[in-house]
N, CA, C and O atoms as a GROMACS GRO file, in nm:
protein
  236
    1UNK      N    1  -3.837  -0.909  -0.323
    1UNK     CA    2  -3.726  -0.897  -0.229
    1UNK      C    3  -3.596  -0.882  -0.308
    1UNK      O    4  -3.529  -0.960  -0.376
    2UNK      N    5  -3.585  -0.772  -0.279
    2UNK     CA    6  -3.423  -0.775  -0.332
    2UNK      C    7  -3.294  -0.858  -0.301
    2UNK      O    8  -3.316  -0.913  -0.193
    3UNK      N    9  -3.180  -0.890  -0.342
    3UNK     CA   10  -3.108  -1.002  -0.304
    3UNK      C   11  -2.985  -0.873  -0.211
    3UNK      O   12  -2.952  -0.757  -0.237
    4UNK      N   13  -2.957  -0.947  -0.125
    4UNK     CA   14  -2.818  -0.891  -0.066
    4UNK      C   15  -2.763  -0.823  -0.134
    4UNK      O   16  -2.795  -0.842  -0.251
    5UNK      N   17  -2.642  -0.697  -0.110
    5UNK     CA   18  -2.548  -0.621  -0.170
    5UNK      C   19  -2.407  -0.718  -0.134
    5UNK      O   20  -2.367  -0.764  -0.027
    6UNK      N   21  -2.356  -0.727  -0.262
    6UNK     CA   22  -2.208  -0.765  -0.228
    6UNK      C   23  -2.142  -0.745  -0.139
    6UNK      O   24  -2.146  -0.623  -0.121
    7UNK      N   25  -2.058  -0.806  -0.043
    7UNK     CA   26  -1.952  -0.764   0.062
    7UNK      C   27  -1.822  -0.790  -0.023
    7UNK      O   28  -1.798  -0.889  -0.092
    8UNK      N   29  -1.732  -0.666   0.000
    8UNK     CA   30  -1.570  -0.720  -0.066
    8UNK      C   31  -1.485  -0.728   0.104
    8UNK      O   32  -1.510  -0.646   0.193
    9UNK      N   33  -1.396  -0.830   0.118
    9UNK     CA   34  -1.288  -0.785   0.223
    9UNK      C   35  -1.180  -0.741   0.143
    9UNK      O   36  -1.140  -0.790   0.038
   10UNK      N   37  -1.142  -0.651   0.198
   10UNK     CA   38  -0.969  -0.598   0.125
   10UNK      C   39  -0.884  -0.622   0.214
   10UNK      O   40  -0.880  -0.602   0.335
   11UNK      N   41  -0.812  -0.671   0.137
   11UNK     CA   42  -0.670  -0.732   0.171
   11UNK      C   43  -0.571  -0.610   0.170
   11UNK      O   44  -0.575  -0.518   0.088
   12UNK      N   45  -0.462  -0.626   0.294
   12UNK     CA   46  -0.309  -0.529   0.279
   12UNK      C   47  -0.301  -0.477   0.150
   12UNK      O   48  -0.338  -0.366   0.113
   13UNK      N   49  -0.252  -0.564   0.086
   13UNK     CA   50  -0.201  -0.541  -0.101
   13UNK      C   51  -0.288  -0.432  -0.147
   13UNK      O   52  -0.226  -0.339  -0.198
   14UNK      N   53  -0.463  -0.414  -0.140
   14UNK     CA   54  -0.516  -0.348  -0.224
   14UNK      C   55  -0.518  -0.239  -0.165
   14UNK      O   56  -0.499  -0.138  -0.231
   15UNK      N   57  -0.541  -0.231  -0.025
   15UNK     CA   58  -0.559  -0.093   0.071
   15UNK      C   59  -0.442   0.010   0.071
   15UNK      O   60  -0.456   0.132   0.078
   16UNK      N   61  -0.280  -0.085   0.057
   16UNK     CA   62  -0.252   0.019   0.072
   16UNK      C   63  -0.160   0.078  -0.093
   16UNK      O   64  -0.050   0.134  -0.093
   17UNK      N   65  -0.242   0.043  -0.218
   17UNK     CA   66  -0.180   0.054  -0.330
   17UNK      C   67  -0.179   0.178  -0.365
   17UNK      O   68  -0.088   0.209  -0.443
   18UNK      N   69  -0.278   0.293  -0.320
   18UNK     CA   70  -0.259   0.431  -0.348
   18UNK      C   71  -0.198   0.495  -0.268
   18UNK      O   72  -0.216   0.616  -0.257
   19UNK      N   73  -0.079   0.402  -0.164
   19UNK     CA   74   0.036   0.481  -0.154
   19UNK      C   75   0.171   0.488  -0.188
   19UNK      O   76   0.261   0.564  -0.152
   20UNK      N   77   0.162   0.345  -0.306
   20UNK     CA   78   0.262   0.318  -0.382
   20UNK      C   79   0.308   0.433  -0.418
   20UNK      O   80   0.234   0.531  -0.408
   21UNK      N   81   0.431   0.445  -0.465
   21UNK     CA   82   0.485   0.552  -0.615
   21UNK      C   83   0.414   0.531  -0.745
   21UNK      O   84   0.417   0.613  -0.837
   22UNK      N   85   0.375   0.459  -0.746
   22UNK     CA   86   0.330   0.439  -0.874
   22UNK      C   87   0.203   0.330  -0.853
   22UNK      O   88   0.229   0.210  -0.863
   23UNK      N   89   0.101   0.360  -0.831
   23UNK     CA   90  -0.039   0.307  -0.826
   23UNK      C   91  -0.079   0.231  -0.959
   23UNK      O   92  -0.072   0.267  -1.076
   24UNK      N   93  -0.129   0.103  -0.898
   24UNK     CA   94  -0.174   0.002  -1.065
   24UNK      C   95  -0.299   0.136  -1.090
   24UNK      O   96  -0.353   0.191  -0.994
   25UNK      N   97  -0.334   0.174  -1.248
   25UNK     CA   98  -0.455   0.192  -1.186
   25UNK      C   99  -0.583   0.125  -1.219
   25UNK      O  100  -0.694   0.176  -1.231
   26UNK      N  101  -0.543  -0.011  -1.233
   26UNK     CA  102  -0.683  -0.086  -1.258
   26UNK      C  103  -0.735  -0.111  -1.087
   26UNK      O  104  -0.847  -0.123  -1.038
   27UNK      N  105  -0.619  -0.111  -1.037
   27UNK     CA  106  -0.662  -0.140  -0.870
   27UNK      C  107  -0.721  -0.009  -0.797
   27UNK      O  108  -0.818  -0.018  -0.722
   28UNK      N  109  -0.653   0.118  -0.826
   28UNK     CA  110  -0.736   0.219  -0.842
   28UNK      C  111  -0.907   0.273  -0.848
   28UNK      O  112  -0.982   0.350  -0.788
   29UNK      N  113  -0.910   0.160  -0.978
   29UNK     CA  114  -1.030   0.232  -1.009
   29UNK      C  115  -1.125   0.126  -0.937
   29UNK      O  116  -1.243   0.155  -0.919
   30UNK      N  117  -1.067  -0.018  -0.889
   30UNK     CA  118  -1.162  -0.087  -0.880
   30UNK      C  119  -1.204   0.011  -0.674
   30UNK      O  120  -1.315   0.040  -0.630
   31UNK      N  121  -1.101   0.026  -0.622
   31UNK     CA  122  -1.147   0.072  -0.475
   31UNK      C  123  -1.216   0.206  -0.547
   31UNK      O  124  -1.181   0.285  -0.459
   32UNK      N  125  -1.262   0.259  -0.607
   32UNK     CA  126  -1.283   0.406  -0.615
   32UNK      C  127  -1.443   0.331  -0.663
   32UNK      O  128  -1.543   0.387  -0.616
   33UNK      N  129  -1.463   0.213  -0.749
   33UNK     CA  130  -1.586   0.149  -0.761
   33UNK      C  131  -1.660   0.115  -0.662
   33UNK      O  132  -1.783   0.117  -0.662
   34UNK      N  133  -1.592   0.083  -0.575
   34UNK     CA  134  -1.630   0.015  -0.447
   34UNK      C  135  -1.741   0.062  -0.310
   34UNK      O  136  -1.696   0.090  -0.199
   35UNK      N  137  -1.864   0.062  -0.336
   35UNK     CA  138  -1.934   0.109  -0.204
   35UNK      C  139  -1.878   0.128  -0.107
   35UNK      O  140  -1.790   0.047  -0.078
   36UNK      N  141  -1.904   0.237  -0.019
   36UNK     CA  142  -1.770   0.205   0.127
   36UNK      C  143  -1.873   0.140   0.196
   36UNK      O  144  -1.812   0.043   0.240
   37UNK      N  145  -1.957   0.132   0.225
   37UNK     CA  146  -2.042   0.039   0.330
   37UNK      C  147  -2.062  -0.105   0.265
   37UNK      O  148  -2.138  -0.185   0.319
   38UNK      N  149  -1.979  -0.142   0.127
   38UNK     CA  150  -1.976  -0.269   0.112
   38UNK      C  151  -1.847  -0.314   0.144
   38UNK      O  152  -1.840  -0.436   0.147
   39UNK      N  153  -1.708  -0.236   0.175
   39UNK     CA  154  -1.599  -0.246   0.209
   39UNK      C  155  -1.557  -0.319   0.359
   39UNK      O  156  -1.608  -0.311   0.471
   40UNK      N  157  -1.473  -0.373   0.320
   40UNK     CA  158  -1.422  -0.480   0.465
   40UNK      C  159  -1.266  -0.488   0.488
   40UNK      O  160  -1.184  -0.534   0.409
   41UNK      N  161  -1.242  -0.436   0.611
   41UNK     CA  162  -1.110  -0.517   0.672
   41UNK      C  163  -1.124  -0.597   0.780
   41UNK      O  164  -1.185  -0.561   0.881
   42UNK      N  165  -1.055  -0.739   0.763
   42UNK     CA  166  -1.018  -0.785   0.908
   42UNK      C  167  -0.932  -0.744   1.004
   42UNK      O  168  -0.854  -0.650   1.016
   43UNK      N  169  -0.968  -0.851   1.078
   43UNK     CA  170  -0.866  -0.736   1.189
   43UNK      C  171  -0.700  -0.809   1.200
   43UNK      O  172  -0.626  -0.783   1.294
   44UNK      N  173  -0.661  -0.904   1.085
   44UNK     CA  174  -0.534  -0.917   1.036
   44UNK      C  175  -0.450  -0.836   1.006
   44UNK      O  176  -0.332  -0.819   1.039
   45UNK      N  177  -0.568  -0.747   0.889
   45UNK     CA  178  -0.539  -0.649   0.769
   45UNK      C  179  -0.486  -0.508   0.866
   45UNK      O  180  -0.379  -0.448   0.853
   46UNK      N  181  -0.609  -0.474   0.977
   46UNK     CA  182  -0.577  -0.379   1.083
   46UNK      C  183  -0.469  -0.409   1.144
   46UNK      O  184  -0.405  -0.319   1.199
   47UNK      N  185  -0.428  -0.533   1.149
   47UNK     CA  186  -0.316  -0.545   1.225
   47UNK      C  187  -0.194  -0.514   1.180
   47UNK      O  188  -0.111  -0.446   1.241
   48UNK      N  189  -0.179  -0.572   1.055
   48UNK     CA  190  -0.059  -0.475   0.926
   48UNK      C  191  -0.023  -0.385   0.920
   48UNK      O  192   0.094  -0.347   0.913
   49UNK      N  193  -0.163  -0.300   0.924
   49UNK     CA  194  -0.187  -0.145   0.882
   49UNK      C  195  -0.119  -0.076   1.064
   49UNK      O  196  -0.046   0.023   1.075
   50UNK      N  197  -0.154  -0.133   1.142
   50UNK     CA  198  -0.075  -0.088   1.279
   50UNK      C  199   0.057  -0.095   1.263
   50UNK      O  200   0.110   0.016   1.250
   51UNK      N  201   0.149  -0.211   1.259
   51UNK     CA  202   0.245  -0.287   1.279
   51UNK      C  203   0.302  -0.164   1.171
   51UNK      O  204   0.389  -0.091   1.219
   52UNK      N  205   0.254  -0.132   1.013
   52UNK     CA  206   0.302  -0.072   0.896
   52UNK      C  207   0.321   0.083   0.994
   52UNK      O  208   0.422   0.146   0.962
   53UNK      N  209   0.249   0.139   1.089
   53UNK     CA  210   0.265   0.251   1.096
   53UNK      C  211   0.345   0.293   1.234
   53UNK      O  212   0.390   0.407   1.244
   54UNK      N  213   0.361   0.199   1.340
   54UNK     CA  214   0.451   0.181   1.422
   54UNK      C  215   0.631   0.181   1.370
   54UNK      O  216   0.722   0.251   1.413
   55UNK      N  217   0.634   0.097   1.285
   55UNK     CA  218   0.743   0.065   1.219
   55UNK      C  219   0.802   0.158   1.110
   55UNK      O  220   0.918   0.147   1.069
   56UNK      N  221   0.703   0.263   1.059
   56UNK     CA  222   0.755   0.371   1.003
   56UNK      C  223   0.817   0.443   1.049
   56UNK      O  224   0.803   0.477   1.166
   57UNK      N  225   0.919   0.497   0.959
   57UNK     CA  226   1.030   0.626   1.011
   57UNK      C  227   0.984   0.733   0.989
   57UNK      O  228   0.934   0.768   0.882
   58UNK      N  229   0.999   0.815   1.112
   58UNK     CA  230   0.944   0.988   1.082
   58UNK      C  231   0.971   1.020   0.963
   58UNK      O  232   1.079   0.988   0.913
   59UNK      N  233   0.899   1.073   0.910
   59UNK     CA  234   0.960   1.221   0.829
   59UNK      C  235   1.065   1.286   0.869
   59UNK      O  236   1.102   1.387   0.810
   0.00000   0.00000   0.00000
């Protein structure tokens, strides 16, 4: 029997670092490592990510 696959939750901070100006890129490479079906947001994080895009100014 194989053991479980890791679950990560991502947090605000890491999700939205490749839209910095300037991207860490150790944080980079670690989401680009990252299974997407081992990937997680709560629905805090969704809630940010709303609130972040409501609150943005047009272009």
């Amino acid at each position: 029997m194989n053991p479980p696959a890791a679950r990560v939750l991502l947090d605000i901070n890491v999700i939205s670092e490749p839209t910095r100006s300037r991207p860490s890129p150790a944080v980079l490479a670690y989401l680009a490592s990252l299974p997407a079906d081992a990937s997680y947001l709560s629905l805090i994080t969704l809630g940010e990510i709303e609130t972040g895009i409501v609150l943005a100014k047009d272009p």
